[in-house]
Backbone bond lengths (Angstrom), bond angles and torsions (degrees), N, CA, C in turn:
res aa  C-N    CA-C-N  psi(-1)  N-CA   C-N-CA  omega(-1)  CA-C   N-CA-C  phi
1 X - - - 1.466 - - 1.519 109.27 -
2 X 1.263 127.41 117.12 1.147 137.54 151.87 1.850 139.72 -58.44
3 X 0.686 88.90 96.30 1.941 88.31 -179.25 1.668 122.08 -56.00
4 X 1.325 106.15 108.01 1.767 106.21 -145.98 1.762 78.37 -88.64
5 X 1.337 118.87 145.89 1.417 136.29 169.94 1.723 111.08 -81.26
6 X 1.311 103.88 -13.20 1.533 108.56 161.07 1.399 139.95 -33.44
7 X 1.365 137.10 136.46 1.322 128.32 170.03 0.945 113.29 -45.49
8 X 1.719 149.01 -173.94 0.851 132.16 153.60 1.457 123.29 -106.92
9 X 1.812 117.06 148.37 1.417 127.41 -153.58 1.033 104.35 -99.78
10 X 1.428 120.07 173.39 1.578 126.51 165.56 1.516 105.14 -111.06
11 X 1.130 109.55 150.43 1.768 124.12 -144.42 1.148 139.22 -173.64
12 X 1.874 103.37 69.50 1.290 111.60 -177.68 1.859 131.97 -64.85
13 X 1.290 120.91 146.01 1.563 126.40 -174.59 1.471 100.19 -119.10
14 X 1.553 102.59 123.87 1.444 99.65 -163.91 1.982 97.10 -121.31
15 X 1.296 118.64 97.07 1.155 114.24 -175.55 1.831 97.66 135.24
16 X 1.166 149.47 91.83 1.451 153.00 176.56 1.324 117.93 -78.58
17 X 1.264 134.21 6.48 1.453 143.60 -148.90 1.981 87.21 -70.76
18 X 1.483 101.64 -148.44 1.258 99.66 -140.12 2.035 72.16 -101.64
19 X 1.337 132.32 -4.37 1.579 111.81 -177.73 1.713 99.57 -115.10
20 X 1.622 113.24 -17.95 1.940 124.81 170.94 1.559 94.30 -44.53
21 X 1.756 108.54 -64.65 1.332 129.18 -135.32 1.511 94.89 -49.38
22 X 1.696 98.06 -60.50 1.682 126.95 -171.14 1.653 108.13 -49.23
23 X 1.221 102.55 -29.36 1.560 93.09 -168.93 1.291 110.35 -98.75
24 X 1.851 126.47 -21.93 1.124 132.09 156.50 1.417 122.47 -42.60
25 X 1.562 107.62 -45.44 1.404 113.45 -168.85 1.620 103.25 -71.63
26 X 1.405 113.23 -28.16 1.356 99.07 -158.47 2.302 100.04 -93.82
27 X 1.009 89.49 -20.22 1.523 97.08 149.44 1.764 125.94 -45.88
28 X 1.347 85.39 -64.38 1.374 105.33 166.25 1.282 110.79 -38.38
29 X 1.652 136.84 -70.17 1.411 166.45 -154.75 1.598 89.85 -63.34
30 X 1.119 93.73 -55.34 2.138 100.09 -168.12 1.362 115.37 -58.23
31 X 1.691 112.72 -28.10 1.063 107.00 151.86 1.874 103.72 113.49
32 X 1.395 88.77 6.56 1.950 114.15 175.37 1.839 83.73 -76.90
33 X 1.576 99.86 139.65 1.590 121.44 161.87 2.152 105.33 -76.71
34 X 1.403 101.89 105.56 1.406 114.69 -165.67 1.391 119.41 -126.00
35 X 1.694 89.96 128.02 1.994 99.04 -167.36 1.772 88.91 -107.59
36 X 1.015 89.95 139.36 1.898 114.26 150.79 1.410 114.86 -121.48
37 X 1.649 77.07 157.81 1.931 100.84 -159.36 1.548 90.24 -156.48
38 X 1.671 108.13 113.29 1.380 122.32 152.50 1.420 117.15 -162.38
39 X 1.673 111.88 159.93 1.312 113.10 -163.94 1.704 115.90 -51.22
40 X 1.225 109.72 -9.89 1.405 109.12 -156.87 1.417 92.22 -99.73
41 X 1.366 148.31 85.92 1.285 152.00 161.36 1.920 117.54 -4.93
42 X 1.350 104.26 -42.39 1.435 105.36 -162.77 1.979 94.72 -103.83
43 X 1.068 119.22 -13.34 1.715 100.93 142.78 1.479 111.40 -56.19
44 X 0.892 103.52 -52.73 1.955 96.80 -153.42 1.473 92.79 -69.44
45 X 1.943 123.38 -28.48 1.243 94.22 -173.18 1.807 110.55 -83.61
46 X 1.358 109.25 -34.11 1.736 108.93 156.37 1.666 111.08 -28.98
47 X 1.082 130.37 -47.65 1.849 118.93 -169.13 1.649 89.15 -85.11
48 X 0.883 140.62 -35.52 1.554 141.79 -139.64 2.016 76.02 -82.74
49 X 1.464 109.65 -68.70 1.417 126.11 165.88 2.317 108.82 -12.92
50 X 1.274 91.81 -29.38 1.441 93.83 -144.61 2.100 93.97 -108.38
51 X 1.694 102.81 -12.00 1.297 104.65 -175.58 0.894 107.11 131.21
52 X 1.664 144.95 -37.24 1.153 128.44 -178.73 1.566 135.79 -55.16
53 X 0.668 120.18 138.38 1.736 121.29 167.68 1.282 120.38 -2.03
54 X 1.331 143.32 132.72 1.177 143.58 -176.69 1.360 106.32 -128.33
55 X 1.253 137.77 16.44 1.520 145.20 158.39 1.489 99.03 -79.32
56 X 1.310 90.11 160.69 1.838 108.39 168.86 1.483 121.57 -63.10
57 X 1.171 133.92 111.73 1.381 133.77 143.41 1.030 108.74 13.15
58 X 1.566 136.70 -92.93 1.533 160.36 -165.99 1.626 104.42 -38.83
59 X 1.487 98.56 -64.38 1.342 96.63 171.27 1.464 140.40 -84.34
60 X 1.149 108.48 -2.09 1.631 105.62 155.00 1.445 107.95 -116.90
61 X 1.364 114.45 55.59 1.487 118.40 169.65 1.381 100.83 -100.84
62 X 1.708 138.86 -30.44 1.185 99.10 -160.08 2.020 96.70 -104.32
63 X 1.468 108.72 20.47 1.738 105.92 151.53 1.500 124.12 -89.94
64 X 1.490 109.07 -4.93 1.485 88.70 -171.48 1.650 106.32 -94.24
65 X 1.905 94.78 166.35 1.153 100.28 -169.87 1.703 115.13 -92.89
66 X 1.719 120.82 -18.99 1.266 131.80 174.94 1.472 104.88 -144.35
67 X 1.514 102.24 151.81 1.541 107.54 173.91 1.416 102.91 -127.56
68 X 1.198 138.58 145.10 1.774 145.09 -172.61 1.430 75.11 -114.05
69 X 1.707 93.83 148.88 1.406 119.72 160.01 1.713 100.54 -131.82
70 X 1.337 104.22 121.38 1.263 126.28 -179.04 1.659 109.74 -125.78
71 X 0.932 125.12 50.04 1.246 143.07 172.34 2.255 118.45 -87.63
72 X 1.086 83.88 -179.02 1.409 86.05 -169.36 2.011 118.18 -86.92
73 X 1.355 87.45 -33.78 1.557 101.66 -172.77 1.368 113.86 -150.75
74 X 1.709 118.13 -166.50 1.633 128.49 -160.43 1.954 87.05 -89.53
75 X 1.023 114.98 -32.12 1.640 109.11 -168.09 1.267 108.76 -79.68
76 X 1.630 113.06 -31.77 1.644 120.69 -175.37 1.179 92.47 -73.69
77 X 1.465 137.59 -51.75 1.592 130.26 -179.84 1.147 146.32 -61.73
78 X 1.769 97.66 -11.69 1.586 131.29 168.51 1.387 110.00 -79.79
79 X 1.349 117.02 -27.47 1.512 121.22 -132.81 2.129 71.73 -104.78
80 X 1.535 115.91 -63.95 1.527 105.49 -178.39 1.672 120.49 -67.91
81 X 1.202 110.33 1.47 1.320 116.44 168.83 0.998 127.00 -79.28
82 X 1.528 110.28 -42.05 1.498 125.54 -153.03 0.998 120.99 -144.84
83 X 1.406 127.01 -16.19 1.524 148.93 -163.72 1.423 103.88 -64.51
84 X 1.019 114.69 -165.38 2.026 133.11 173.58 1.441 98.97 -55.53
85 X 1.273 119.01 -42.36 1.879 113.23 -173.95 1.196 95.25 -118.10
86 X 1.315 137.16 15.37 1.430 130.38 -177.33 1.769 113.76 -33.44
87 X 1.142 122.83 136.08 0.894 103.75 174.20 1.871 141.54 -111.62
88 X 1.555 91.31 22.22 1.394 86.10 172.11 1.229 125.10 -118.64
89 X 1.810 116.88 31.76 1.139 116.42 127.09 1.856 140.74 -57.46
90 X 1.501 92.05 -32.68 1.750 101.25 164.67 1.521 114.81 -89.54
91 X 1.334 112.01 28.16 1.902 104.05 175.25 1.524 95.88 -106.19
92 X 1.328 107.51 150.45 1.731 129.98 166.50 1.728 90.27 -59.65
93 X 1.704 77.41 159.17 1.560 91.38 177.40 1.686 105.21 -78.20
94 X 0.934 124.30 174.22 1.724 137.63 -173.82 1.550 105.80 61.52
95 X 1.703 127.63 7.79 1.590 103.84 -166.74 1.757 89.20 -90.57
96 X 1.391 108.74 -179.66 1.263 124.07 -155.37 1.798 95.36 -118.33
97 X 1.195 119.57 141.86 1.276 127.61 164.72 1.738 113.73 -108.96
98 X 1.099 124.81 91.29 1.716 130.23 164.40 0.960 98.40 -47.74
99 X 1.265 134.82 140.33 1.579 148.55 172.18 1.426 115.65 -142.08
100 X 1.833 112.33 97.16 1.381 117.59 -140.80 1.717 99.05 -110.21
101 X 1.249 125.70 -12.39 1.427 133.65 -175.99 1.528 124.16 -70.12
102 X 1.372 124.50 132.07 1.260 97.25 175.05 1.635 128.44 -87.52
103 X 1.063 88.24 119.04 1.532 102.54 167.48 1.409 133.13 -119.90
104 X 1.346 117.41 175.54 1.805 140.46 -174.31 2.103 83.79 -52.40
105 X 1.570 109.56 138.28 1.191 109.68 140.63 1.038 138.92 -71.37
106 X 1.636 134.19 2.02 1.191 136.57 157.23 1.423 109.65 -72.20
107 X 1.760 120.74 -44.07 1.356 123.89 -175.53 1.449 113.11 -55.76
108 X 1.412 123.91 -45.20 1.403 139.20 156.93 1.563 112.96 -17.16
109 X 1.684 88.07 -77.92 1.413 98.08 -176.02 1.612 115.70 -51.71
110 X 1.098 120.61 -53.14 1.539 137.37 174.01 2.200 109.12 -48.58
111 X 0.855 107.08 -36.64 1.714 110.83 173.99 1.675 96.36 -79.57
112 X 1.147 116.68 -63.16 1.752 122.29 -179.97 1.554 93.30 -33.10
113 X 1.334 134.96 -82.66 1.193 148.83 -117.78 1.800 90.94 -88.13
114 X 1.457 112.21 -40.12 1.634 124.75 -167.45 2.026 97.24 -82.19
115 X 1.117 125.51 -41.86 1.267 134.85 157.08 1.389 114.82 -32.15
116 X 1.829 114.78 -54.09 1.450 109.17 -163.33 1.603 97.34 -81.15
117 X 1.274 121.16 -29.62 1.320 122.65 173.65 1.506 106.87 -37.97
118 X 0.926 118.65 -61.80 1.949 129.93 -173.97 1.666 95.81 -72.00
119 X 1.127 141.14 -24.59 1.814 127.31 160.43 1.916 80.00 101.58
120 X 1.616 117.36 47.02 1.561 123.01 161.32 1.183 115.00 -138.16
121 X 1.836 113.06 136.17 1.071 114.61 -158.45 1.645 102.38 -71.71
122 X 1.042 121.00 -158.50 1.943 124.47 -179.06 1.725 88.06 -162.61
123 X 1.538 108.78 127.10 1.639 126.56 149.04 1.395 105.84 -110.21
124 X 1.604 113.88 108.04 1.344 117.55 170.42 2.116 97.87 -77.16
125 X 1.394 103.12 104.37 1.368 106.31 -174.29 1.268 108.20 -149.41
126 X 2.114 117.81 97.01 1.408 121.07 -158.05 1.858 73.29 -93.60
127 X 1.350 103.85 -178.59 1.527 106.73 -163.76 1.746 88.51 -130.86
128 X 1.748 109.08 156.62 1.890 103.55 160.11 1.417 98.98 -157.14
129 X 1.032 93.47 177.38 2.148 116.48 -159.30 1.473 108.64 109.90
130 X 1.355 127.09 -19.32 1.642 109.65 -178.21 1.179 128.90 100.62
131 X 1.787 138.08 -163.06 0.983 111.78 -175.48 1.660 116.09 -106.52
132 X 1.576 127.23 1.82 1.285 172.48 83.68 1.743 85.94 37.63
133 X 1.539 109.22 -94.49 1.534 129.05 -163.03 1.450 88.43 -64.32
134 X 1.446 135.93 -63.18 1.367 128.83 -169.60 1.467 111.69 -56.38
135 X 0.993 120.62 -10.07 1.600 118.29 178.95 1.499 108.79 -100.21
136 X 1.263 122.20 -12.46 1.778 131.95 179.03 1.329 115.37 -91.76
137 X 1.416 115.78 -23.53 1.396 138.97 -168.60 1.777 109.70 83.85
138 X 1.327 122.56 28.22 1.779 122.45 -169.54 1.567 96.80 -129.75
139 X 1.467 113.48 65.69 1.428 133.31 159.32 1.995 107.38 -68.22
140 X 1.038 113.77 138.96 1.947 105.12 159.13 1.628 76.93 -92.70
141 X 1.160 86.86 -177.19 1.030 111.37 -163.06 2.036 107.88 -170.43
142 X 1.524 89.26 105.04 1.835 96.76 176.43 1.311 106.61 -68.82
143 X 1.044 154.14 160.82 1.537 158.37 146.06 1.504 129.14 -153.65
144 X 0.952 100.01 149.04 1.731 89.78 171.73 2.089 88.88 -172.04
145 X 1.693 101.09 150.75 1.406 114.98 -163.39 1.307 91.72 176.27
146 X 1.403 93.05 173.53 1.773 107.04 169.99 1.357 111.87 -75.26
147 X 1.218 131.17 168.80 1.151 145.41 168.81 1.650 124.85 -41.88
148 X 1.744 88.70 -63.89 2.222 92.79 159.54 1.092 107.75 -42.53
149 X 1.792 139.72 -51.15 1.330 129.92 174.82 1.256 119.57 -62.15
150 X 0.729 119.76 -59.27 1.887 101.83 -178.19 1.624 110.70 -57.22
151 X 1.535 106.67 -39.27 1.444 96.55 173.63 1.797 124.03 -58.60
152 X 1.247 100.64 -37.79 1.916 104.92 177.77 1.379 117.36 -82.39
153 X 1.415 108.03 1.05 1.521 113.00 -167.74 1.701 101.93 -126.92
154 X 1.399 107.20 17.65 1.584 115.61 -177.55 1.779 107.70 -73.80
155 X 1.629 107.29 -37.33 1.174 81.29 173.36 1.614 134.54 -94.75
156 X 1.293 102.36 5.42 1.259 105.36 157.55 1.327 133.92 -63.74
157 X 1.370 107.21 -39.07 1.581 122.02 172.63 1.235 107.66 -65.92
158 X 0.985 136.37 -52.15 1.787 144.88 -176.37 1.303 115.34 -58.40
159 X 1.500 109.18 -34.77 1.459 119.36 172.22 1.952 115.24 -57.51
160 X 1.874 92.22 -55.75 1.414 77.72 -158.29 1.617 111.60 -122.03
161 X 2.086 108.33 14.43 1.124 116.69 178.80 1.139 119.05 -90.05
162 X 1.629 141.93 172.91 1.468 130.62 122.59 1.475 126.57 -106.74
163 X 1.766 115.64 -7.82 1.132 92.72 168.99 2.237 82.53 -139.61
164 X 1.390 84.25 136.41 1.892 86.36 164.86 1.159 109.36 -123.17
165 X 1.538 127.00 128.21 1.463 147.53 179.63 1.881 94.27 -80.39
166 X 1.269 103.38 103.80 1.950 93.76 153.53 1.795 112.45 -73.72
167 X 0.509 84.08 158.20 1.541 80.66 -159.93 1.585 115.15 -118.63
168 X 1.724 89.87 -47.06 1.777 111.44 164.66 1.556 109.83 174.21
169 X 1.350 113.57 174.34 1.330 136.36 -170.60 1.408 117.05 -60.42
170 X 1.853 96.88 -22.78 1.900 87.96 -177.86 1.652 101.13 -141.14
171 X 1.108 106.45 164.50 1.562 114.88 170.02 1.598 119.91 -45.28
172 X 1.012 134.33 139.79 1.442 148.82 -175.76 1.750 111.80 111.18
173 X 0.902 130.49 -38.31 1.377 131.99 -177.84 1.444 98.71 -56.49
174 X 1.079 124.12 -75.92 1.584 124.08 -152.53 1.744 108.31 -67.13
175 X 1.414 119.99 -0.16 1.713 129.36 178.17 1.779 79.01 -104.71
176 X 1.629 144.23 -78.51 1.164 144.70 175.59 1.866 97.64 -11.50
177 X 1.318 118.67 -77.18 1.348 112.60 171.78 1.725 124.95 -31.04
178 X 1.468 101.12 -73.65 1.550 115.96 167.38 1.639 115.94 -9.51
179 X 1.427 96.65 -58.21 1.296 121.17 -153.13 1.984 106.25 -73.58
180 X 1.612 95.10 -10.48 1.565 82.63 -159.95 1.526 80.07 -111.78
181 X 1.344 123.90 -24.35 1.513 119.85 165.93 1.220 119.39 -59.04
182 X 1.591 128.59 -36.69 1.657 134.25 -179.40 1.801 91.46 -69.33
183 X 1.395 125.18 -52.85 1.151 120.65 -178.66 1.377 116.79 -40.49
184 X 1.710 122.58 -61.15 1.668 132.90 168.85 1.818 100.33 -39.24
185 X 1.114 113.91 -82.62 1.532 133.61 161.85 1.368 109.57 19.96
186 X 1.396 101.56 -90.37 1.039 134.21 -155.94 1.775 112.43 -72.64
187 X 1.299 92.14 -62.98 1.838 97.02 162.24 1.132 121.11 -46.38
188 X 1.348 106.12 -40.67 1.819 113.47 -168.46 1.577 115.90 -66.47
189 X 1.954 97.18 -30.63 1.501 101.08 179.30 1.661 102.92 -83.76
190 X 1.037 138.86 -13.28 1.369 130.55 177.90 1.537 112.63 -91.61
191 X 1.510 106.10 -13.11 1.582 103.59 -169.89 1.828 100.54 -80.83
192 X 1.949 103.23 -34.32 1.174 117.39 -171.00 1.362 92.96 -64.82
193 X 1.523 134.82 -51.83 1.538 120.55 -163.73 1.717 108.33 -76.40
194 X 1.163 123.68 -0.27 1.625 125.48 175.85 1.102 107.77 -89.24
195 X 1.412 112.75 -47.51 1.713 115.79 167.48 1.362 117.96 -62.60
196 X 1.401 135.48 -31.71 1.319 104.21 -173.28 1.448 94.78 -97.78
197 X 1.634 146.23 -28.08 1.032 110.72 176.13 1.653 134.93 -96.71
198 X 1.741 101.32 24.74 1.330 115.59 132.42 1.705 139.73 -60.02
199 X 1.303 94.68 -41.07 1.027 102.88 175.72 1.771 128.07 -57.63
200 X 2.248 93.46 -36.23 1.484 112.62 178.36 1.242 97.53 -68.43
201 X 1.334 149.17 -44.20 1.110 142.15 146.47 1.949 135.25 21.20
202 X 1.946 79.63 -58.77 1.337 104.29 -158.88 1.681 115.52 -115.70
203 X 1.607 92.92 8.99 1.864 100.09 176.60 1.513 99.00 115.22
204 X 1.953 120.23 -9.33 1.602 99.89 -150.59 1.239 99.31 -108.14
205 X 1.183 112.16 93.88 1.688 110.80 -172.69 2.111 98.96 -49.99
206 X 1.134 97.72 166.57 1.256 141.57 167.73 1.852 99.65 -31.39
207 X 1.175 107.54 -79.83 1.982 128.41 176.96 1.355 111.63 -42.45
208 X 1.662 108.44 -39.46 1.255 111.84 175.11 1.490 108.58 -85.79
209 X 1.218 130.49 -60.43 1.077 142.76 -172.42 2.286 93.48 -34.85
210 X 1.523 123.63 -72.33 0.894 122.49 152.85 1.806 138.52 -9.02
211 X 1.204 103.14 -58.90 1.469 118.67 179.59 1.512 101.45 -69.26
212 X 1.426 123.10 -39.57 1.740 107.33 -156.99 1.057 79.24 -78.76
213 X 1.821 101.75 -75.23 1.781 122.28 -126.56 1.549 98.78 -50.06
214 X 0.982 124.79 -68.35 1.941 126.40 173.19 1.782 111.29 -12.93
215 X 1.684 116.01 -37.02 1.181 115.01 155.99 0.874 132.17 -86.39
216 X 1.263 154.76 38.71 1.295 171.04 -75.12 1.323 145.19 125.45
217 X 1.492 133.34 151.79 1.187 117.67 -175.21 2.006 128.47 -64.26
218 X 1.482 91.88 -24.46 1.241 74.78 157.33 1.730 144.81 -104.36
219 X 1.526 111.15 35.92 0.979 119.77 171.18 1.630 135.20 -57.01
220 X 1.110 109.54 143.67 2.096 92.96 173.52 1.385 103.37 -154.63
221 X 1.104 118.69 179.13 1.394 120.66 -164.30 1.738 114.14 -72.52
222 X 1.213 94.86 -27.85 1.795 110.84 -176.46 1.860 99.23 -80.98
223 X 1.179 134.95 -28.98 1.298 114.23 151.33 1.316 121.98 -77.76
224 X 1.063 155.05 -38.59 1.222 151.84 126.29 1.599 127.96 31.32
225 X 1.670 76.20 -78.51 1.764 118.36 173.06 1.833 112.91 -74.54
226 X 1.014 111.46 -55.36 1.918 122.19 -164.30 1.291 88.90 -86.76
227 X 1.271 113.37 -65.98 1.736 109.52 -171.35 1.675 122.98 -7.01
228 X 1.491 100.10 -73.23 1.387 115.53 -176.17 1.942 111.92 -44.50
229 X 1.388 105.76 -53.48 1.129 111.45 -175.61 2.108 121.31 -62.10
230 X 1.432 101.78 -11.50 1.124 101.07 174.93 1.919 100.36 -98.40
231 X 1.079 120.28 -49.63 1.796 118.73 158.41 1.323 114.22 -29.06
232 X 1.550 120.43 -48.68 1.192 118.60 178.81 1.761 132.73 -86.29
233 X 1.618 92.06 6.03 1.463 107.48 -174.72 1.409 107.70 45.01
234 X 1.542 113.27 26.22 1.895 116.20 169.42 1.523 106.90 -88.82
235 X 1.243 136.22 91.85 1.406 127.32 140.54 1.411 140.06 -67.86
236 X 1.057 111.91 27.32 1.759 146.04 165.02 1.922 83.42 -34.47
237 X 1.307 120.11 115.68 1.108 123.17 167.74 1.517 103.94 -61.31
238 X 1.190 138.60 127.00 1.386 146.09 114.29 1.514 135.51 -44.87
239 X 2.064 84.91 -81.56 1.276 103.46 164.62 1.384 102.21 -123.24
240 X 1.380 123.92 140.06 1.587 125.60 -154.34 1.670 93.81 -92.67
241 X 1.242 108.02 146.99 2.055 112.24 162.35 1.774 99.76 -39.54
242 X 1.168 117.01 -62.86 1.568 115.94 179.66 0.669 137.39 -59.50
243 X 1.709 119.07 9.57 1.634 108.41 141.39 1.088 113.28 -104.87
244 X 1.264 135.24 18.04 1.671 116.73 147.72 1.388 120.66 -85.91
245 X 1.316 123.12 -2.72 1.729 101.96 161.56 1.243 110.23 -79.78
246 X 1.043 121.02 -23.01 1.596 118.59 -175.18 1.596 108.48 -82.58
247 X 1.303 110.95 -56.12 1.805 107.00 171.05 1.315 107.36 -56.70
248 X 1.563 123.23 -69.68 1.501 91.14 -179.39 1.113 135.64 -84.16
249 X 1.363 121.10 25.66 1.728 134.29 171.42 2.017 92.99 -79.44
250 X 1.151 109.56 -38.07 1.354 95.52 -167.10 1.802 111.78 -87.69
251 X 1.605 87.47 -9.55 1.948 100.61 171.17 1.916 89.02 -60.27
252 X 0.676 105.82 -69.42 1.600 119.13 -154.05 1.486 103.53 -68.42
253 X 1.254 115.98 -7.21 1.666 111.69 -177.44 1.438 93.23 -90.03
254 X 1.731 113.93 -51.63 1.425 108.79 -164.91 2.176 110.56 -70.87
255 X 1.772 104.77 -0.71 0.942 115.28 -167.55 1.670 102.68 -73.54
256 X 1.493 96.84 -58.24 1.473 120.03 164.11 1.544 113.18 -20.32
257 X 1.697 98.12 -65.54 1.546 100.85 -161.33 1.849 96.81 -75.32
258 X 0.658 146.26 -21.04 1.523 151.20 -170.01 1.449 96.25 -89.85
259 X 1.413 135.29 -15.94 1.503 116.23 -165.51 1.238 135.44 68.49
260 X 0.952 117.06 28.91 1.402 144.60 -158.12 1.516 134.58 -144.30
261 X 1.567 101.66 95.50 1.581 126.60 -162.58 1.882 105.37 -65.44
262 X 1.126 88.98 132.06 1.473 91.10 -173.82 1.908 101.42 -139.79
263 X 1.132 128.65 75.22 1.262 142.39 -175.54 1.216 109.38 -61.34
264 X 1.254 124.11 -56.35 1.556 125.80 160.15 1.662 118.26 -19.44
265 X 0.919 85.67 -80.53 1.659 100.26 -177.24 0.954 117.99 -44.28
266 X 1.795 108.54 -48.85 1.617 106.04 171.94 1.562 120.65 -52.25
267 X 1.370 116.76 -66.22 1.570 134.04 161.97 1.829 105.66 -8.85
268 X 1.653 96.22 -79.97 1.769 90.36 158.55 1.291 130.70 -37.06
269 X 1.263 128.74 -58.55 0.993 135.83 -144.70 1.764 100.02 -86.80
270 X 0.967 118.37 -25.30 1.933 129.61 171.56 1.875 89.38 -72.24
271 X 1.596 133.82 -44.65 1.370 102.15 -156.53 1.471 78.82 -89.28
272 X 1.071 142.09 -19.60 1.509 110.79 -178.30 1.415 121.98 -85.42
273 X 0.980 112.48 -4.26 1.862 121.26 176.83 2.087 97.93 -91.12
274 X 1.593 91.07 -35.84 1.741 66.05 167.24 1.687 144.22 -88.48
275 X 1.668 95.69 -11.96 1.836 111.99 151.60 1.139 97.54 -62.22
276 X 1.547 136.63 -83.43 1.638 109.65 -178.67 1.625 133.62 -23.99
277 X 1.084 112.03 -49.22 1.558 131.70 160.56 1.300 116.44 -37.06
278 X 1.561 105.55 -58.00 1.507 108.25 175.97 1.775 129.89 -66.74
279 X 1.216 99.24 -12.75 1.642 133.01 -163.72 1.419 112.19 72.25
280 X 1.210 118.29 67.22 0.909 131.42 172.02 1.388 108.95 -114.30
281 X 1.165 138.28 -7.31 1.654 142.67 173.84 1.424 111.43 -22.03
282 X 1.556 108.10 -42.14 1.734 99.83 -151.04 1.462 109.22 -87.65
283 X 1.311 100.60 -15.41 2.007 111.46 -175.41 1.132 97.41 -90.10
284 X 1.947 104.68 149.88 0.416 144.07 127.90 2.388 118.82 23.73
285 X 2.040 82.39 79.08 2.039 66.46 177.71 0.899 147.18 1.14
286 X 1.607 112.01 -65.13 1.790 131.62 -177.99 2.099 92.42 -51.82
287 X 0.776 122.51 -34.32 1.465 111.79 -174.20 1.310 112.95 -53.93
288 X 0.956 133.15 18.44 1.612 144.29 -168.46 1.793 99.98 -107.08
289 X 1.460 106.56 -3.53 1.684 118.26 -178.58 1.825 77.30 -85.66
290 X 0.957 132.09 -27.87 1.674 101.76 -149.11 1.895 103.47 -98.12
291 X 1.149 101.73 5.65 1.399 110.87 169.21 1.257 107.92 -69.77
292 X 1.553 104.08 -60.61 1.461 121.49 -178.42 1.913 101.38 -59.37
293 X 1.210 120.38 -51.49 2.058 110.48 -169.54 1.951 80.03 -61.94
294 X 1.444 124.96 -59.17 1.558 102.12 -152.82 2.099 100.32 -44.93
295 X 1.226 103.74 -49.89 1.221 95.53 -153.09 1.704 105.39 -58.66
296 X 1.413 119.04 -23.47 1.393 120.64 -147.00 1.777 76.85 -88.20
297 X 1.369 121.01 -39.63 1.804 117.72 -166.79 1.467 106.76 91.98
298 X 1.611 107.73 15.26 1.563 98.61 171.35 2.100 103.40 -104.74
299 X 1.086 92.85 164.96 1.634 111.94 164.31 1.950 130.29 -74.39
300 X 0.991 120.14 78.67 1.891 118.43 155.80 1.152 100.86 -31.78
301 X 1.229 114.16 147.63 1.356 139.52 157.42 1.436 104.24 -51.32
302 X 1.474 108.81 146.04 1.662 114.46 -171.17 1.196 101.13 85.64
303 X 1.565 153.55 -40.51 1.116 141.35 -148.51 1.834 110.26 -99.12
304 X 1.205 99.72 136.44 1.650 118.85 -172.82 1.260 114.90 -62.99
């Protein structure tokens, strides 16, 4: 996180989930005057709790200078953009829209282009590190926009990034990025839950499996990260199973339109649609191991 020498802005967060919350607060910290807005009433009153703004959304929409969208998907980002209360019909001309979700680079392009219509800038800028980095203020951060955008959207970035990729001049690049990171992501967390309960398979419990492989060539950041939480039988949502059908549903859509076979992903993308299946959606990613113990007939840690 960077300490922006900036005045301070006004700076709505539209979406509080567990990476909105983190980046609101640290907004907050920087010392920007900051509204939250999400369905869940007692987020917004938690930030309100913490300093933020306690006026309505609506009505201090047409002073602010940026709005973050920290939402889940392309419809949730349509829907606060543009919807019945959309809100960037009530923004001043020059304010900046952050656009933090992952989505299609066409959808990108299509909000950018519908934005300049209304005289508002657009940062196509999906965010990664989790809710961990979003709570420290050391988000990466994909992006790419015009120049007015990164410039009106500087203190947002400063608030809650440490490293931001420009990426390019217009919307779609920095979701194009997104997209090949949800791809790494996503595989990596299903490759990690095949490997270790292959490994149980083979005598190597879980603790062990943990201790070597991390030293080793086949280490990656998603065992690292997931590992622990299946050792610890914690499925404490972080990042939920249900957003990988949707991130990598849109790997494989934009795969489609490009012509371009991507088997991997698919492979992933079947064991994580079948933890969803199982109702397992709301836990904790790494829960995508227990597809793999049901099928294998062995026991995870935690289990009776």
């Amino acid at each position: 996180m960077t300490t922006s020498m900036r005045s301070p802005a006004k700076i709505a967060v539209i979406g509080l989930g567990s990476m909105g919350y983190g980046m609101a607060r640290n907004i907050l910290k920087a010392g920007h005057e900051t509204w939250g807005a999400d369905i869940n009433a007692a987020r917004v009153e938690a930030l309100q709790a913490e300093g933020a703004a306690a006026t309505a959304l609506a009505e201090a929409a047409p002073t602010l200078d940026a709005v973050v969208t920290v939402v889940l998907n392309a419809a949730q980002t349509e829907a606060v953009l543009f919807g019945e209360d959309g809100i960037v019909p009530r923004l001043r001309k020059g304010a900046v829209v952050v656009a933090c979700a992952t989505v299609a680079p066409d959808f990108a392009r299509q909000m950018e282009a519908r934005c300049a219509e209304a005289g508002v800038l657009f940062l196509d800028a999906p965010i990664s590190g989790g809710a961990v980095r979003a709570a420290s203020g050391e988000l990466s951060v994909m992006a790419s926009g015009s120049a007015d955008a990164f410039a009106a959207a500087r203190p947002v970035l400063d608030a809650t990034s440490a490293t931001v990729f420009e990426l390019g001049d217009s919307a779609g690049a920095g979701s194009a990025m997104k997209a090949v990171n949800q791809l790494l992501a996503g595989t990596h967390i299903a490759a990690m839950a095949e490997a270790m309960t292959f490994g149980m398979t083979q005598g190597v419990s879980p603790e062990l499996f943990m201790k070597v492989i991390p030293q080793c060539a086949g280490a990656s950041w998603m065992i690292e990260n997931r590992g622990p939480h299946i050792v610890d039988a914690d499925y404490t949502p972080r990042s939920t199973v249900d957003i990988w059908p949707k991130d990598l549903g849109i790997v494989m859509d934009i795969a489609r339109s490009a012509k371009f076979g991507a088997p991997l992903t698919a492979a992933a993308l079947q064991q994580f649609l079948a933890a969803s299946g199982s109702g397992l959606g709301a836990e904790d990613d790494a829960a995508v191991a227990k597809v793999y113990a049901r099928n294998a007939g062995i026991k995870l840690p935690g289990d009776a």
